[in-house]
C-alpha positions as CSV (number, residue, x, y, z in Angstrom):
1,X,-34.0,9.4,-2.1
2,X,-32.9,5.9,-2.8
3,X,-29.4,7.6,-4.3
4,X,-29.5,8.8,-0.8
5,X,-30.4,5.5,0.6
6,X,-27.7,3.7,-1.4
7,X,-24.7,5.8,0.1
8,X,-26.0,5.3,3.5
9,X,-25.8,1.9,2.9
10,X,-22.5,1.8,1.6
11,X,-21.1,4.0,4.7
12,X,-22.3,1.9,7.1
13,X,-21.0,-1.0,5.8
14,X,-17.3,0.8,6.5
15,X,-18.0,1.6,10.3
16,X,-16.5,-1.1,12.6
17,X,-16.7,-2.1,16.0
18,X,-13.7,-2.6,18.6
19,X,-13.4,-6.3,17.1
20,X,-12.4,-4.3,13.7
21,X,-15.0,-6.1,12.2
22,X,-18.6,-4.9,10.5
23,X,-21.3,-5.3,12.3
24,X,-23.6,-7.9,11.7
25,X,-21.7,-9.6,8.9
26,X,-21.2,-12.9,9.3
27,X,-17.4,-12.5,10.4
28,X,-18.5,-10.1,13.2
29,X,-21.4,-12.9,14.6
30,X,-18.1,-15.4,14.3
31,X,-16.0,-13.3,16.1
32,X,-18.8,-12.7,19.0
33,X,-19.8,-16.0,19.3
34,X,-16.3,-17.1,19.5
35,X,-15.7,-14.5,22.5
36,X,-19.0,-15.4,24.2
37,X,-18.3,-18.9,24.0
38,X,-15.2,-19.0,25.5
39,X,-16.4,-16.4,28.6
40,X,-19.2,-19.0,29.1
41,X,-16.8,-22.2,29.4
42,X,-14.5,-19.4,32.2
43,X,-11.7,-18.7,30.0
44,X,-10.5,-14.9,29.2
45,X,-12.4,-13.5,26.2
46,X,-9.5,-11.0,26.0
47,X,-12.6,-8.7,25.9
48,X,-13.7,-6.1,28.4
49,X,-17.3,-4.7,28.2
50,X,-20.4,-5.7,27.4
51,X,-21.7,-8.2,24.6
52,X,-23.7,-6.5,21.6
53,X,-27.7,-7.4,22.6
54,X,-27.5,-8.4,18.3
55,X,-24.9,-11.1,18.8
56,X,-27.4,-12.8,21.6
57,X,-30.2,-12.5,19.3
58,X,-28.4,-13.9,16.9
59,X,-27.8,-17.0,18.9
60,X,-30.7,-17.5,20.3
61,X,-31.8,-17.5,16.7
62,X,-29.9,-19.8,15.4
63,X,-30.2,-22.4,18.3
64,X,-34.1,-21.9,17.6
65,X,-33.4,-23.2,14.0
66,X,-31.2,-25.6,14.9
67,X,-34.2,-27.0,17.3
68,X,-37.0,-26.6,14.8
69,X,-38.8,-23.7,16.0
70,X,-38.4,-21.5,13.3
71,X,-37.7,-22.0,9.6
């Protein structure tokens, strides 16, 4: 099972989303944060669709830190 586990693992870490990037590494929160900030000061993202709910969380997250509400 945790052979299993292991190879799961290592697959997913090969998938990519349309930035090209894997998901949830800390290039692919870069890249999203980069894109959501600049649709939230009105430029062009250059990106069409809808913002992964992870990348939000992920913000919200680290502004929480950043405040002093979590450790």
């Amino acid at each position: 099972m945790a052979n299993l586990l292991h190879r799961i693992r290592r697959l997913e870490t090969r998938l990519t989303d349309v930035s090209g990037l894997v998901p949830h590494s800390e290039e692919w929160y870069a890249y999203w944060e980069n894109v959501v900030d600049r649709w939230m000061a009105g430029e062009d993202p250059m990106f069409r669709g809808r913002f992964p709910i992870a990348v939000i969380d992920h913000m919200i997250e680290q502004a929480d830190k950043a405040d002093g509400l979590l450790q």
